[in-house]
N, C-alpha and C positions, 0 to 999 in steps of 0.2 A: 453521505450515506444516511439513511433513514433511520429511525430510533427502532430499538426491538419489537415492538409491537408491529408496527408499520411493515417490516420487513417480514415477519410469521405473515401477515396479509399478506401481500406481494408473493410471498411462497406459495401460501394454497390457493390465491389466484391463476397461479402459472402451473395448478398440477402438482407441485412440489413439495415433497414430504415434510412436515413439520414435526420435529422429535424435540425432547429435550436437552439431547446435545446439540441441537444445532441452534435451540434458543438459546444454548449457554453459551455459545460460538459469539453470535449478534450481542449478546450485553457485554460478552469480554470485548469485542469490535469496538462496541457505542463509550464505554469506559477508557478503552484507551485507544484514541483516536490519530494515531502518532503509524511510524511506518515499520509493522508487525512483521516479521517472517512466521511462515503455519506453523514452525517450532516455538516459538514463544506464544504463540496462541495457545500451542497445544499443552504446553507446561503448564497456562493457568486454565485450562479446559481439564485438565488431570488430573488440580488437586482438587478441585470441585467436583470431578463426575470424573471415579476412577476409570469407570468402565467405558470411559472414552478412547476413539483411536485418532492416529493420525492421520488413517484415510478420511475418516470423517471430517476431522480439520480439512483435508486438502480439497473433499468433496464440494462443501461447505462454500470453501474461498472461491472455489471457480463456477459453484453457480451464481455466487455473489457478483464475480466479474462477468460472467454470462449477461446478470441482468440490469449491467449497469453502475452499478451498487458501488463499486470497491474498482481500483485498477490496479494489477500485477505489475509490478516495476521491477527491472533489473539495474539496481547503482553500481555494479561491478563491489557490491561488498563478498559478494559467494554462496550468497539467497537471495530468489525472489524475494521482496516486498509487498506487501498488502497493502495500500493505502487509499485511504477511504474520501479523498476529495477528487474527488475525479473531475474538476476543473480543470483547464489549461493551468500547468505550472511547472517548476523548475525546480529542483534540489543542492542544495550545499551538501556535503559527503566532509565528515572530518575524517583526515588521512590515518588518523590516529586510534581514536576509539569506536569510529563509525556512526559517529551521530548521524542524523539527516534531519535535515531542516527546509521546509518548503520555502522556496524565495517567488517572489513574481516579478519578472524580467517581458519586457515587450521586445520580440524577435520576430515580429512575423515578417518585417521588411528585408530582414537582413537574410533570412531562414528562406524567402521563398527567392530570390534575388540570387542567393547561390545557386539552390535547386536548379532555375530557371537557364543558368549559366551551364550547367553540365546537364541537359536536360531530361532533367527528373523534373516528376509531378508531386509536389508535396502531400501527405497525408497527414503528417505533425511534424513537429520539431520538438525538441526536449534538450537541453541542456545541463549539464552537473558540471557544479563545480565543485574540486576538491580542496581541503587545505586545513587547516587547524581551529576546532572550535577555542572559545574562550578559556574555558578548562583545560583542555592540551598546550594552548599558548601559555598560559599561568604556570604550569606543570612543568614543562616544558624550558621556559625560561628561568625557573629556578634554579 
């Protein structure tokens, strides 16, 4: 994802309204770069700029994913995801507090090799694994 400035450019290159809550959307983005649901956006969008809504978060995040910027993930936690590397990559899920953690895994032999097998055309592959971060394991095995 591109830095806040970068991304106001990008906006009213493509037509697209540039406010000040949707700059404060982009620096909350650029500050925490980790895998955001629009409600935890929107809590620190809040206490900065009360008069902020959650449409506006949600408006925000998918033109974000419209232009590339950010991709919508579903971990099977019970909300989308907002995550801002939009490279090919993979997620660890703690079963327990719901961390997620980007891992990079090469799949594409194995991934299109199935597809090919039941004959589907791959578009992507994506992979989660779940199981216990270091914290949960510690916690856990106390």
């Amino acid at each position: 994802m591109e830095d806040p400035d970068s991304l106001t450019q990008l906006f009213r290159r493509r037509g697209l309204k540039v406010t000040p809550q949707r700059q404060c959307i982009f620096q909350i983005l650029h500050a925490n770069p980790g895998h955001s649901t629009a409600e935890d956006i929107y809590a620190v969008a809040k206490r900065q700029m009360p008069t902020m809504s959650l449409k506006t978060v949600y408006e925000t995040l998918h033109s974000l994913v419209a232009l590339g910027q950010i991709q919508q993930i579903d971990l099977g936690t019970r909300s989308f995801r907002f995550d801002p590397d939009v490279n090919r990559h993979h997620h660890l899920v703690c079963s327990s507090c719901g961390r997620i953690q980007d891992v990079d895994l090469d799949l594409a032999p194995i991934a299109v090799n199935a597809a090919q097998e039941h004959g589907f055309v791959l578009g992507q592959s994506e992979v989660i694994l779940r199981g216990l971060c270091p914290s949960c394991v510690t916690n856990n095995g106390s």
